[in-house]
C-alpha positions in Angstrom: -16.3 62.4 26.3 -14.7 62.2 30.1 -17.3 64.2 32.3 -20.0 64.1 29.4 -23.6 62.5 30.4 -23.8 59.3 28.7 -27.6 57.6 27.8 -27.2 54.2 29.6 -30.3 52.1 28.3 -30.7 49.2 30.7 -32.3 45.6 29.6 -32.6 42.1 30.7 -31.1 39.7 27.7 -32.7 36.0 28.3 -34.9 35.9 30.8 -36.7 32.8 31.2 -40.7 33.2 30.6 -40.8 29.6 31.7 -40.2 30.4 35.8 -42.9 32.7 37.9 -40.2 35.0 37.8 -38.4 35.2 34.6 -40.4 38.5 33.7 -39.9 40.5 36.7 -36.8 39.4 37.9 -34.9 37.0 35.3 -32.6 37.4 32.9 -28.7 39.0 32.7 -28.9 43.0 32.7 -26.9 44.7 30.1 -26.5 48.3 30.0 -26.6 49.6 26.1 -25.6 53.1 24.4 -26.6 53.1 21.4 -24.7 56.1 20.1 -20.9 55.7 21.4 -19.5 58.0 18.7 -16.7 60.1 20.7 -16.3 58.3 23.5 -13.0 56.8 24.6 -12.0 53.7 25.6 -11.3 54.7 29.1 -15.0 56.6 29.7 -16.6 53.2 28.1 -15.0 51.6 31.1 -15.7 54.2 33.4 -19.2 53.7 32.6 -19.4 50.1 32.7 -18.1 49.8 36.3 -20.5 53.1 37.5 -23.1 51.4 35.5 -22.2 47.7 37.3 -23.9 45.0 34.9 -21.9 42.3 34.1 -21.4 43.9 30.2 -22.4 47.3 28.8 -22.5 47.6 25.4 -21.6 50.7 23.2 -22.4 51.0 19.4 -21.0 53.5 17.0 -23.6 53.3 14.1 -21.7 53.3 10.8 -24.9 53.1 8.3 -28.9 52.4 9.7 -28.0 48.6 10.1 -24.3 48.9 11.2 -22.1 49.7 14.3 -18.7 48.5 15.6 -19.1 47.3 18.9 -17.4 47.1 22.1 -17.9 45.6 25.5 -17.1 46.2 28.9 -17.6 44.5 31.8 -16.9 46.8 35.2 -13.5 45.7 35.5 -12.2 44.9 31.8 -13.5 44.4 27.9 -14.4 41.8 26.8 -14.1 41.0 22.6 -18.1 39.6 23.0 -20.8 39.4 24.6 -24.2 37.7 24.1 -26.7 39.2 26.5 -25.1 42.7 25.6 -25.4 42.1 22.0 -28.9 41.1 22.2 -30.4 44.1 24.7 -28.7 46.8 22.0 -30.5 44.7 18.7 -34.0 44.8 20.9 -33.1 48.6 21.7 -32.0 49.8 18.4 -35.0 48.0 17.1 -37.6 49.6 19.4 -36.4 52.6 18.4 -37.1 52.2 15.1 -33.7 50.4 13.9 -33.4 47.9 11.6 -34.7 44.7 12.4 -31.5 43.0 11.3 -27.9 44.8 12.9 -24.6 44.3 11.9 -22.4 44.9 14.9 -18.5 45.0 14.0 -17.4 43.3 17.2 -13.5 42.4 18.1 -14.2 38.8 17.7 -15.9 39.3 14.1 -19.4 40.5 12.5 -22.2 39.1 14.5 -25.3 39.4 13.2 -28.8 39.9 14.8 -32.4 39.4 13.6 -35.1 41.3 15.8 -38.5 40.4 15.8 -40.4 43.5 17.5 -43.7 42.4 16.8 -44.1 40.5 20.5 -43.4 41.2 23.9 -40.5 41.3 25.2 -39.1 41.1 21.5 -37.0 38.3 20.7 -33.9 38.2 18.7 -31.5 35.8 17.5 -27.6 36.7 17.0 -25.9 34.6 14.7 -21.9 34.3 16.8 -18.2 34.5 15.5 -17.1 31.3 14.0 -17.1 28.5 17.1 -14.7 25.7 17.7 -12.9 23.5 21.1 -9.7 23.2 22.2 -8.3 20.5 24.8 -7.8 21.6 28.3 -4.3 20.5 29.1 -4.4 17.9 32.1 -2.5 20.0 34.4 -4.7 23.2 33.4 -7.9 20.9 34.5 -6.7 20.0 37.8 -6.4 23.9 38.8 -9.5 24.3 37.2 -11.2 21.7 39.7 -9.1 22.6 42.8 -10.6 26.6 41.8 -14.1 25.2 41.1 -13.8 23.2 44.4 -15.3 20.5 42.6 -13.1 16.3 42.8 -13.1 14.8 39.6 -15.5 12.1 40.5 -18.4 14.6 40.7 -17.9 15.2 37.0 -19.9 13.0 34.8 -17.1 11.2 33.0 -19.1 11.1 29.4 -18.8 14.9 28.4 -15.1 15.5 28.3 -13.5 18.6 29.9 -12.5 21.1 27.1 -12.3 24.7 26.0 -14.7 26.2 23.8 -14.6 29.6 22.3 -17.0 31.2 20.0 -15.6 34.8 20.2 -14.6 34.4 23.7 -12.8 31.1 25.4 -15.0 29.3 28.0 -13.6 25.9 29.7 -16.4 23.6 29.9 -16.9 21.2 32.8 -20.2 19.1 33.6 -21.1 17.5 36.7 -22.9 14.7 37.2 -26.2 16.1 39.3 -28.4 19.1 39.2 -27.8 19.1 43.1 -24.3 19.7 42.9 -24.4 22.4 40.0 -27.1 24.2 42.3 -24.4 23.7 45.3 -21.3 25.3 43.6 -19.5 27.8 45.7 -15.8 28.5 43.8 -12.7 30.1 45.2 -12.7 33.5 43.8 -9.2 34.4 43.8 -7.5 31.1 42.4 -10.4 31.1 39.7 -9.8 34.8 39.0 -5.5 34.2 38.7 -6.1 30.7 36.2 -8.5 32.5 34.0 -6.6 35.8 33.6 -3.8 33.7 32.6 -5.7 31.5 30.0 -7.5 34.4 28.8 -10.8 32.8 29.2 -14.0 35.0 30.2 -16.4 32.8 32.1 -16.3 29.3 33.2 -19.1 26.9 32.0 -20.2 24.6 34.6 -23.2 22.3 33.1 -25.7 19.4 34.1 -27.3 17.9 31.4 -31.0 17.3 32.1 -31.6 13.7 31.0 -33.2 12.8 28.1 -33.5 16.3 27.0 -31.5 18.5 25.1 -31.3 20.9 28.0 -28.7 22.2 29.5 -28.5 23.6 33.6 -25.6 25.9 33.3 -24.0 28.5 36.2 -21.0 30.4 34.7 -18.5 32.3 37.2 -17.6 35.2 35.7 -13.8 36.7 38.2 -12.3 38.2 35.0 -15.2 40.9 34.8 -15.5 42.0 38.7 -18.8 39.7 38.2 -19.1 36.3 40.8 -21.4 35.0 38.7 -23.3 35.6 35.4 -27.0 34.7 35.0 -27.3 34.7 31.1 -24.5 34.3 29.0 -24.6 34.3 25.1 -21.5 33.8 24.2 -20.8 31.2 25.8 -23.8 29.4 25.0 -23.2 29.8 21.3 -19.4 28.6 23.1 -21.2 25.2 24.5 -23.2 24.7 21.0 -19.2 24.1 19.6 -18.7 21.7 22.5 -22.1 19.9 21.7 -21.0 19.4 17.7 -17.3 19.0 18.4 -18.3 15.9 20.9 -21.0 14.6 18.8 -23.4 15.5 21.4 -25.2 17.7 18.6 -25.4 17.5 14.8 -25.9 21.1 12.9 -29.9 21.9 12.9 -30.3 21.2 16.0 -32.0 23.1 18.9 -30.9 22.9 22.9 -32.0 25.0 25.6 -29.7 26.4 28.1 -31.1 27.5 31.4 -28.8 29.8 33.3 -29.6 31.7 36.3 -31.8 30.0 38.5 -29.6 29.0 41.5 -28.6 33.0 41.9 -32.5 34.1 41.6 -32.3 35.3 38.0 -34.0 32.3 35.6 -32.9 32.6 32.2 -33.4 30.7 28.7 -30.8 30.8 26.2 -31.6 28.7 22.8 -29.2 27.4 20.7 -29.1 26.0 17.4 -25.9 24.2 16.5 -24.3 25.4 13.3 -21.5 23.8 11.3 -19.6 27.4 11.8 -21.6 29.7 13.7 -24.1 28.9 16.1 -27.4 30.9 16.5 -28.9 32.0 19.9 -31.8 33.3 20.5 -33.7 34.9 23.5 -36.2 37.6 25.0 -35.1 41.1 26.2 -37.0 43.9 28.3 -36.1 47.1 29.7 -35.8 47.7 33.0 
């Protein structure tokens, strides 16, 4: 489909209805074609980098509720994406879709239950299977060094660690909302350490006190993105890190708030599972 005209849909996946301007200018854009059927992998990425968002997703429907999946960020794939996954649910639904989807992604099913009766529609996506891994010692200190962050402005309670819930995501969390609002990392050296750990974005995370919500900025190199403003899959990612610490028993509900030190508030909600974790948000076109 090299040279064919391609129907880019364009949405904004979690934007936070909380802030003045979560509505009009809040939330991570996704692109979304909803009918991929043809196309090869080399015009999905040619569209993803024209179209620019940090993920565009394509669906090739399989049955009225079905689709494999794929997602491309302008400079690679990716095996999931949240935000992405979300805007094409709210689209197909709008368009008179199922309200639940069954996207065949590379990491898994992941399912998604639209509710199209508000505005913007919400939807919850129910992610791969989530877990953590340690982050070698060695690993960490390039981490830090790339992050330009010294270990003691790390808050020493939340350990560092990989989680992955269709995607790998290191984890770090500094000790104050100042110096999460202050990050500035070293592009290249992140962009080298997480092409060789295969990770996709990094999340960096202040936990507000006594809440159970979570400030979170997430670099995204690996996907010719600086920085992403609404990541699900790597919130469903910090829901792991939250059970596997005993930070979170399954049933309960955090907020992640994303966005709103690059001018783009967004609200993720998760609910910790014992396999899966659910996340749910807001989308609008734009």
């Amino acid at each position: 489909m090299t040279g064919v005209a391609v129907d880019v849909l364009r949405y904004a996946a979690f934007p936070d209805l909380d802030d003045p301007a979560g509505l009009t200018a809040g939330g991570n854009l996704a692109g979304v074609v909803l009918d991929a059927t043809g196309m090869t992998p080399a015009a999905m990425q040619a569209t993803a980098a024209d179209v620019g968002f940090s993920e565009t997703a394509f669906l090739v429907p399989t049955g009225s509720a079905t689709a494999r999946a794929r997602y491309f960020a302008p400079r690679r794939e990716v095996a999931f994406c949240g935000h992405a996954t979300l805007a094409a649910a709210v689209a197909h639904a709008e368009r008179g879709g199922a309200a639940v989807l069954t996207l065949d992604t590379a990491a898994g099913p992941v399912v998604v239950d639209t509710d199209p009766g508000e505005a913007p529609v919400t939807a919850v996506l129910t992610s791969p299977p989530a877990a953590t891994l340690p982050l070698p010692p060695a690993i960490a200190t390039r981490l830090l060094a790339a992050l330009a962050l010294d270990s003691a402005e790390l808050d020493p309670s939340w350990p560092l660690q990989v989680a992955s819930a269709g995607n790998l995501h290191p984890v770090v969390v500094v000790r104050t909302r100042h110096r999460l609002a202050t990050l500035d990392y070293r592009y290249g050296p992140l962009l080298t350490l997480t092409t060789e750990q295969g990770w996709t974005t990094v999340s960096v995370l202040w936990p507000e006190p006594g809440t159970r919500t979570l400030w979170a900025r997430n670099p995204f190199p690996v996907g010719g993105v600086r920085e992403d403003p609404a990541t699900g899959a790597a919130a469903a990612a910090v829901g792991a890190y939250l059970r596997d610490s005993g930070r979170a028993r399954p049933g309960e509900r955090w907020v992640v708030r994303q966005g709103h030190d690059m001018g783009r508030p967004s609200r993720l909600d998760v609910e910790v599972g014992d396999d899966r974790m659910r996340v749910s948000g807001r989308a609008v076109r734009v």
